[in-house]
N, C-alpha and C positions, 0 to 999 in steps of 0.2 A: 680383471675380467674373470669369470667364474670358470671351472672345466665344461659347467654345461654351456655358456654361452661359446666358449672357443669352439667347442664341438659342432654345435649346431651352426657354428659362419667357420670353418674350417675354409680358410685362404685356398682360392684354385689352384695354383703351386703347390700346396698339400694335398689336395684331392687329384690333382695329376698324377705324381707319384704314389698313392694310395691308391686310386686304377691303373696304373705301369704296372705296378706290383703285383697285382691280384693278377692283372692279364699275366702275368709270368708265370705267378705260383699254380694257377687257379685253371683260369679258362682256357690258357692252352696247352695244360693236359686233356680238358672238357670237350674240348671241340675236336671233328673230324680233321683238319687243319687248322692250323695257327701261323699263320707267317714272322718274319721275324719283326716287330716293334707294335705288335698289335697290341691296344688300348683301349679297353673298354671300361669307361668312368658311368658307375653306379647306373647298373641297367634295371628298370623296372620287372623287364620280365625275360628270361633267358633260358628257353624249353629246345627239347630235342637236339640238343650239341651235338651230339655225334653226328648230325646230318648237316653242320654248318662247318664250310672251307672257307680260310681268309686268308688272303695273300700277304704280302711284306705291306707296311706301314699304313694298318689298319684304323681309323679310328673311329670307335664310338663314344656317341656324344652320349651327357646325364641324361636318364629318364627313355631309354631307348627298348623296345619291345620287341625281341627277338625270340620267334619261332616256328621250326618245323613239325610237320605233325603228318599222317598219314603219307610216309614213303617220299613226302618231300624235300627238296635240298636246297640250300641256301650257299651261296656259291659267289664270292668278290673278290674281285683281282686288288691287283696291290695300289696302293694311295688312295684310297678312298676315304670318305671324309661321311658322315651321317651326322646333321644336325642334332638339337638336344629334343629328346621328345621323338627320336624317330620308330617309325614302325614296318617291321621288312617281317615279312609273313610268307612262307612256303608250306601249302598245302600242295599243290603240282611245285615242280622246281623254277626256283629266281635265280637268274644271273647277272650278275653285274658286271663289269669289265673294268680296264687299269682308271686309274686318272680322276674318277666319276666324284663329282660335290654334289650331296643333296643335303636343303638348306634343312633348317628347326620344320619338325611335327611334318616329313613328308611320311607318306603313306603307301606302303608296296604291297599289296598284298594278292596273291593267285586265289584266295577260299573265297567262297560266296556261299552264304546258309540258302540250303535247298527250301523252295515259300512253300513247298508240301509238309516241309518238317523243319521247323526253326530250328531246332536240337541237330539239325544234318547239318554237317559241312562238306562239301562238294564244290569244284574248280574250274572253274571259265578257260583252266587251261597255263601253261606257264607262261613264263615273263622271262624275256632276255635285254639288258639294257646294255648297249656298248660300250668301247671307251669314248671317255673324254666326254661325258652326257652330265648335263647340270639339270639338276631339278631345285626351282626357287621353294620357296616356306611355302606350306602347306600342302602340296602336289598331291593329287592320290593318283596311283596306277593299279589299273586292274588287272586281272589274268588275261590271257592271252594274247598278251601284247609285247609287239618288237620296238622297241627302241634306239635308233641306228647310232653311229657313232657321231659324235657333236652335235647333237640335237641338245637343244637348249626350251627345256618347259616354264612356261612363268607359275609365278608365285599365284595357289590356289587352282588351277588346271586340275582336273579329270580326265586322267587320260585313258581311252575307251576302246582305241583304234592304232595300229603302227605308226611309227611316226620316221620318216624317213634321215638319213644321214645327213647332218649340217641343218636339218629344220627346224624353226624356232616356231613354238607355238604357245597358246595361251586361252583359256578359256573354260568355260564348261559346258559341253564337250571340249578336251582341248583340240583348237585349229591353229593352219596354220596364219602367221603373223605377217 
């Protein structure tokens, strides 16, 4: 096998330790917190660090989009798990809490382009999400929304609205189930 085909199919076991690494050397100097075992495996995009706190045994998945931007903060408690492709956006501030799975390509984000000026970005407000709250593949959450603890969103849900402690919901709008 050639160096560039190894490179380019670099075994997960090696790209594991190759984002261990980085999270050691790299991003949690970058970040406003870093907990201890945090993991971040080759993020697409990774803006405003200093506005993002992660608790102990942090992981992010390949291909994940992370950013704050105008005064917002991005904030996850410890064992949290973000699918590959995910996207957590704080323009007002996101909160996550301990425990929390969201699966591949979910979608957090408080900004919404102002429709007087597409070039505007402005906020429906923050997002707080509990512990122990699963979001399936593809979930998107918008601003202004609570999230209670064990609430379970299915795969592809819009969530628009609070959604209470222990409720499982699914849809778009997401309802409950």
């Amino acid at each position: 096998m050639n160096l560039f085909r190894y490179m380019a199919e670099i075994p997960a076991s090696l790209r594991w330790h190759i984002g261990s690494t980085k999270s050691k050397l790299i991003y949690s100097r970058a970040l406003g917190q870093a907990g201890e075992g945090l993991t971040i495996l080759s993020p697409l995009k990774l803006t405003g660090t200093q506005n993002m706190f992660f608790g102990e045994g942090v992981l992010i998945r390949e291909g994940a989009w992370l950013q704050t931007e105008a005064g917002g903060k991005l904030t996850i408690g410890k064992n949290f798990h973000l699918g590959h492709r995910g996207h957590l956006h704080a323009v007002a501030d996101v909160t996550i809490g301990d425990d929390c799975l969201f699966g591949d390509n979910v979608m957090v984000n408080s900004g919404v382009h102002d429709p007087e000026d597409f070039d505007r970005i402005t906020t429906r407000g923050p997002i707080y999400i509990g512990n122990r709250v699963f979001l399936g593949r593809n979930v998107t959450v918008l601003g202004g929304v609570t999230i209670g603890d064990g609430a379970i969103v299915g795969a592809g849900a819009v969530v628009t609205r609070d959604i209470e402690a222990g409720q499982v919901v699914a849809g778009i709008p997401a309802r409950p189930i």
